[in-house]
C-alpha positions as CSV (number, residue, x, y, z in Angstrom):
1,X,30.5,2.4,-24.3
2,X,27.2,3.3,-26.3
3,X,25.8,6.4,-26.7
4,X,23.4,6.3,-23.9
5,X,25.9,5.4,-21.5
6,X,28.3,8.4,-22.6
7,X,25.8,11.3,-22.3
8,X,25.0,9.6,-18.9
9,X,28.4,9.9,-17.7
10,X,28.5,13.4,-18.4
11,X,25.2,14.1,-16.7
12,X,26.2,13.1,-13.9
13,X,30.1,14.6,-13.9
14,X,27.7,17.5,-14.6
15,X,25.6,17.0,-11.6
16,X,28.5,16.9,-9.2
17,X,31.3,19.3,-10.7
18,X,28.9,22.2,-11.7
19,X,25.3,21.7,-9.8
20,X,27.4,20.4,-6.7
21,X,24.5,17.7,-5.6
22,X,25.2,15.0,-2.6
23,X,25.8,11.6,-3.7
24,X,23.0,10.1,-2.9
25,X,20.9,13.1,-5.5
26,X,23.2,12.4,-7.5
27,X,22.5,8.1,-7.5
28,X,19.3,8.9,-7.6
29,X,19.3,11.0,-10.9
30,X,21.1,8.5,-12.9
31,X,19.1,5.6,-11.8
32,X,16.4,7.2,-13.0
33,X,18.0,8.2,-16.5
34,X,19.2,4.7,-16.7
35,X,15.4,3.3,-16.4
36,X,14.9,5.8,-19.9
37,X,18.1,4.1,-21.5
38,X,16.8,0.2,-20.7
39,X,13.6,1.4,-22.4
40,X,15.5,2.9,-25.3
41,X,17.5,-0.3,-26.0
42,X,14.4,-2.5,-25.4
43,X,12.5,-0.5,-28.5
44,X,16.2,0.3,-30.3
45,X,16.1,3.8,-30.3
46,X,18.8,6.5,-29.2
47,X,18.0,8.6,-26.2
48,X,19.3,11.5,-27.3
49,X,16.9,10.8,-30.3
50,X,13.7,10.4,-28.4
51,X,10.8,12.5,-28.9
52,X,7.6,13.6,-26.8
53,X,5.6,10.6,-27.7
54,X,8.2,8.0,-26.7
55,X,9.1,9.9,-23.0
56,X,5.1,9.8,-23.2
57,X,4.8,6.0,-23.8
58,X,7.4,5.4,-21.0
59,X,5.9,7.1,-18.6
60,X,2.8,5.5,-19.3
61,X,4.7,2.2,-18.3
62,X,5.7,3.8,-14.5
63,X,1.8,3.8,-14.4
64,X,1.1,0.7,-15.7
65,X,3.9,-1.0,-13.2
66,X,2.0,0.7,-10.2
67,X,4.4,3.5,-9.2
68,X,3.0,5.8,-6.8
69,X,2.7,9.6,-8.1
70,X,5.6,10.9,-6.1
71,X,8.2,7.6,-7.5
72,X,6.6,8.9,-11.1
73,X,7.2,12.9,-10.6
74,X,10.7,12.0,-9.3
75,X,11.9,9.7,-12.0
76,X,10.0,12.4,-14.6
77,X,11.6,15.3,-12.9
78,X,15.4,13.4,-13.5
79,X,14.6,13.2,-16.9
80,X,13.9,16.5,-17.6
81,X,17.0,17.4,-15.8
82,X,18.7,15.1,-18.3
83,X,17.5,16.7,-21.1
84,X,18.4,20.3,-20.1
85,X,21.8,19.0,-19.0
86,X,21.6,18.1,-23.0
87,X,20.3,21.6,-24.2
88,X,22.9,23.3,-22.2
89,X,25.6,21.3,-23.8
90,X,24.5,21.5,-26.9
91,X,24.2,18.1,-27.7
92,X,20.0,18.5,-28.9
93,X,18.4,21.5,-29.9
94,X,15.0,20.7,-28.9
95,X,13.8,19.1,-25.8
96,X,11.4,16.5,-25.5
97,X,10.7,16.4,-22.0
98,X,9.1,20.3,-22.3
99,X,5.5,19.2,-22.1
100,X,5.8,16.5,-20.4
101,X,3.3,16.8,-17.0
102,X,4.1,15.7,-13.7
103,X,1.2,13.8,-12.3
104,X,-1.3,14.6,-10.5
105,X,0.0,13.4,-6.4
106,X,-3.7,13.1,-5.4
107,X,-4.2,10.3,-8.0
108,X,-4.5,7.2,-5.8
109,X,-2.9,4.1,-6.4
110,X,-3.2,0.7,-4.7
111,X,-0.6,0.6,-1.3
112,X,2.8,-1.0,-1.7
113,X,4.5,-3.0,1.3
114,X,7.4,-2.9,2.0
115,X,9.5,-6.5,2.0
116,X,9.6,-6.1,5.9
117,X,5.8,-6.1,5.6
118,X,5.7,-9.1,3.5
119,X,7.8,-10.8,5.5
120,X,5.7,-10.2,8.5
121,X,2.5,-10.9,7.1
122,X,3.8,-14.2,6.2
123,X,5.1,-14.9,9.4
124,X,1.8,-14.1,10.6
125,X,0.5,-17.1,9.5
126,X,-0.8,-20.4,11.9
127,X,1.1,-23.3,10.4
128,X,-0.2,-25.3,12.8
129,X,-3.8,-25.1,11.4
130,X,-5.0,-27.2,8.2
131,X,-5.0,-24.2,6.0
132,X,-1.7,-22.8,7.1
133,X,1.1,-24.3,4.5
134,X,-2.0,-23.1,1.7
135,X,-1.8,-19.8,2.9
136,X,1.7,-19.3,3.1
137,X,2.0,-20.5,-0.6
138,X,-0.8,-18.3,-1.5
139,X,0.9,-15.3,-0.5
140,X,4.5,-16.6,-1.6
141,X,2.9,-17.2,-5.2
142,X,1.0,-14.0,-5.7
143,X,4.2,-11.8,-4.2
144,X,6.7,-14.1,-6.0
145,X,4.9,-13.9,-9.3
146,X,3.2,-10.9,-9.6
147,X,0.1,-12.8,-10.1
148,X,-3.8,-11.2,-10.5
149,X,-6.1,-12.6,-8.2
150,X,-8.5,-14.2,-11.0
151,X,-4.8,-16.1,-12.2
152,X,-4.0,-17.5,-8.9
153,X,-7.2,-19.2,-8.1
154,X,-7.4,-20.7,-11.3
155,X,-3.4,-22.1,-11.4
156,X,-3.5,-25.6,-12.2
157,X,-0.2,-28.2,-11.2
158,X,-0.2,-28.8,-15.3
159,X,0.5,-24.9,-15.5
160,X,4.0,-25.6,-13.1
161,X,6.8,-26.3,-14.8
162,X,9.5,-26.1,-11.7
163,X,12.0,-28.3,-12.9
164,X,12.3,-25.4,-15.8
165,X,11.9,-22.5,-13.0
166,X,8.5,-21.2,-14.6
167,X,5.0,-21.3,-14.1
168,X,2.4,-20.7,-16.5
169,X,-0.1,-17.9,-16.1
170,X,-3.6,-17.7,-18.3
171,X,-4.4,-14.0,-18.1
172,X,-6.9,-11.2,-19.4
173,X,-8.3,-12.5,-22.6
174,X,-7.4,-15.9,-22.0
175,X,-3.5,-15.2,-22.9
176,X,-0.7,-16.9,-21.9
177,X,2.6,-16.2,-20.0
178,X,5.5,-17.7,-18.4
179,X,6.7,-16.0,-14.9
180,X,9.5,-17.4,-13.3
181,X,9.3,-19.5,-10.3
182,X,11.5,-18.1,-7.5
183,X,12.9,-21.1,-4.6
184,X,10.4,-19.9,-2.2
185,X,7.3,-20.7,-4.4
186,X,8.4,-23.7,-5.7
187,X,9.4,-24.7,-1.6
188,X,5.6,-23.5,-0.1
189,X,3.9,-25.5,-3.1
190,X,5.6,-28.8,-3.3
191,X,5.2,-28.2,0.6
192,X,1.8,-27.5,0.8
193,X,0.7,-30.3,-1.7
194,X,2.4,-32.9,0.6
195,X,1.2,-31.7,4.4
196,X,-1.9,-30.7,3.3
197,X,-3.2,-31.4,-0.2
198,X,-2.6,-35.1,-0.7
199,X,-4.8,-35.5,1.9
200,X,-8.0,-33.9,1.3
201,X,-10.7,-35.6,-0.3
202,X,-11.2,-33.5,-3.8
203,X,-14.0,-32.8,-5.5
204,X,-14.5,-33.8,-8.5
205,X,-13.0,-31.3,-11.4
206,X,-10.8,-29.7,-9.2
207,X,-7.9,-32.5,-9.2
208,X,-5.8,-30.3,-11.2
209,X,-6.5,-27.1,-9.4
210,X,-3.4,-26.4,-6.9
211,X,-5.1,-24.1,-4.4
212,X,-8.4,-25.6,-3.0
213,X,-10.7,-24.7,0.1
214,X,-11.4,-26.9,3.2
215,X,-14.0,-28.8,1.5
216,X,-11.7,-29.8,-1.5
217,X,-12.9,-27.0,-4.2
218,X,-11.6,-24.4,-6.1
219,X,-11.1,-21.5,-3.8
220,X,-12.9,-17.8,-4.8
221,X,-11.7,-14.5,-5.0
222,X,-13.5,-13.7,-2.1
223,X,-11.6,-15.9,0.1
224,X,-8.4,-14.6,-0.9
225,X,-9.8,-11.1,-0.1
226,X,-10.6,-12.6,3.1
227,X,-7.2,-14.4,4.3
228,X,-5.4,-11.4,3.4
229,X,-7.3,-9.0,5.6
230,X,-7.6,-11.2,8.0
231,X,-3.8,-11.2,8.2
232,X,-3.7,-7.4,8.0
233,X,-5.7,-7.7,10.8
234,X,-4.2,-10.0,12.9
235,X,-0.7,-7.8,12.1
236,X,-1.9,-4.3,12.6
237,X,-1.3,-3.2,9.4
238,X,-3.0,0.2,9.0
239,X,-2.6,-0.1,4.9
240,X,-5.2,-1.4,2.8
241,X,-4.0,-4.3,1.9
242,X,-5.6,-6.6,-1.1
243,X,-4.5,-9.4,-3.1
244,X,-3.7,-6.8,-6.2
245,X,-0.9,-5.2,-3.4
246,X,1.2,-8.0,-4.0
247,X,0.9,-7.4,-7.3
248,X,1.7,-4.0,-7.1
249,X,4.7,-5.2,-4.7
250,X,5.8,-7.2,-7.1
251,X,6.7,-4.9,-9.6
252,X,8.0,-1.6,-7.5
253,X,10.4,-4.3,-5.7
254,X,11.5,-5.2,-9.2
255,X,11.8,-1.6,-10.5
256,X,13.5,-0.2,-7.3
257,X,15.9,-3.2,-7.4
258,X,17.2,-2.7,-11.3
259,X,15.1,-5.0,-13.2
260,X,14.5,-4.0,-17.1
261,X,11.2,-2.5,-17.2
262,X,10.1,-4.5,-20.4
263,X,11.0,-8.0,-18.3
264,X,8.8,-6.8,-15.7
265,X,6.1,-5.6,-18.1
266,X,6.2,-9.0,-19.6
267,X,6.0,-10.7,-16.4
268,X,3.1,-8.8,-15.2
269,X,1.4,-9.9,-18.7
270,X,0.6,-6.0,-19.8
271,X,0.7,-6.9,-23.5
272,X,-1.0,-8.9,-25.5
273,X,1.1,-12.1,-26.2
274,X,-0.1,-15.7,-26.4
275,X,2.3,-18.5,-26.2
276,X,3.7,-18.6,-29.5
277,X,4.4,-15.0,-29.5
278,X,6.0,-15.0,-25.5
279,X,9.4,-14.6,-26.5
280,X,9.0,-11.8,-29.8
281,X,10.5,-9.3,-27.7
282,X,12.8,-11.3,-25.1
283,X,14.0,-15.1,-24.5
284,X,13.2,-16.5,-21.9
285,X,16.6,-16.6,-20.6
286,X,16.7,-13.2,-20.2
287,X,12.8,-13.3,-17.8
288,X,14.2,-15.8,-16.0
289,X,17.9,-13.9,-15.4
290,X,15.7,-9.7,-14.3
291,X,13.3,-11.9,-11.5
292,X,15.9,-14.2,-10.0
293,X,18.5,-11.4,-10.5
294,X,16.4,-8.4,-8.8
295,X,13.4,-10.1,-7.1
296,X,13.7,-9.7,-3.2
297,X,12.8,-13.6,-2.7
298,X,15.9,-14.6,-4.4
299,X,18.4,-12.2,-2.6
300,X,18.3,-14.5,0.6
């Protein structure tokens, strides 16, 4: 048992024997303490050694993944629990978490749907029109994948490598990244490419470009924009609802299910790595094992 795992055994025998907390506080304090201890191994430090500056940096990456305020001031909240829990049993004399700030709950953040939602925007779809199988793999990629908007238009069928269960992304700065490709994606694509694409008449320099418009182009960001509220529409939805939600989606559905926060960090392509440099931190083994492991698409 490391170290980390130790003082969080305690925390929470301290949670129930002497602060008496329900079960489900009591879950909900050591997930949270566990997120601090996966970010701790990924940049091999102790917990108990941490100081204000690394609590800092980590949450700075519950922004960065799109947590909402109140997810953030909850997770930040069991963490300073954790750390008085530490102070009281004298196991650290001086706590990091004192200055950390909660944030502000007016700061506004994009929405996040829930996998119900998803689902039903999905299932909104007309199948039966030309552009339906396209849009259902538009929406299965950019959810699936945790893919920008600017990335998915410009996905190429030389940047799928499905029989290896990854796709590659070009991103910000023109830098590379693998994300894994879940069954669903790889099922709407291949599907959409046969109903639909293999039969258009494509224009010339967009052969290689997977998602194209009616008149065989490269579609724009615009139109994305566009199928996705007309969907909302079309559903109800009272959210504001944007390609970058998906996104967003993406990586709170990750988080909330147990993924590592650095895998989903690298997935999301938040850092500055080019191809060579993909796997410094993490093989690709282990990318492939936190999004089939903890992505909703691949609990079905």
């Amino acid at each position: 048992m490391s170290n980390s795992e130790r003082y969080i055994k305690q925390f929470v025998a301290y949670l129930k024997i002497e602060k008496g907390l329900a079960d489900n506080s009591i879950f909900a304090y050591q997930r949270d303490v566990q997120k601090l201890s996966s970010f701790c191994e990924n940049e091999g430090k102790d917990i108990i050694d941490l100081k204000y500056v690394d609590l800092n940096q980590f949450v700075g990456l519950l922004y960065d993944l799109g947590l909402n305020p109140r997810s953030q001031a909850r997770i930040i909240s069991g963490i300073k629990q954790f750390y008085s829990f530490l102070i009281l049993d004298d196991i650290i004399k001086v706590d990091p978490s004192e200055s950390l700030e909660l944030p502000k709950l007016g700061r506004k953040l994009p929405e996040v749907l829930t996998i119900e939602e998803i689902d039903s925007l999905i299932n909104t779809i007309d199948l039966s029109k030309p552009e339906g199988h396209r849009n259902k793999a538009i929406l299965e990629t950019l959810y699936s994948c945790g893919l920008r908007v600017s990335e998915l238009i410009n996905l190429k069928f030389s940047d799928l490598f499905f029989d290896e269960g990854y796709i590659r992304v070009i991103g910000k700065g023109n830098k590379q990244r693998l994300v894994p490709s879940s069954p669903s994606v790889v099922k709407t694509i291949n599907f959409y490419k046969t109903s639909t694409r293999n039969h258009m008449n494509i224009t010339k320099g967009s052969e290689n470009i997977v998602f194209l418009n009616r008149r065989g182009s490269q579609l724009t960001r615009e139109m994305i924009f566009t199928i996705i509220k007309n969907l909302s529409k079309e559903l109800g939805l009272t959210k504001k609802v944007s390609p970058h939600t998906f996104r967003h989606s993406f990586a709170t559905h990750l988080l909330e299910g147990g993924a590592n926060l650095r895998a989903i960090q690298e997935m999301l392509g938040h850092e500055s790595i080019t191809t060579t440099e993909i796997y410094t931190h993490l093989d690709q083994g282990y990318l492939k094992d936190a999004i089939l492991s903890f992505h909703p698409r691949n609990m079905k």
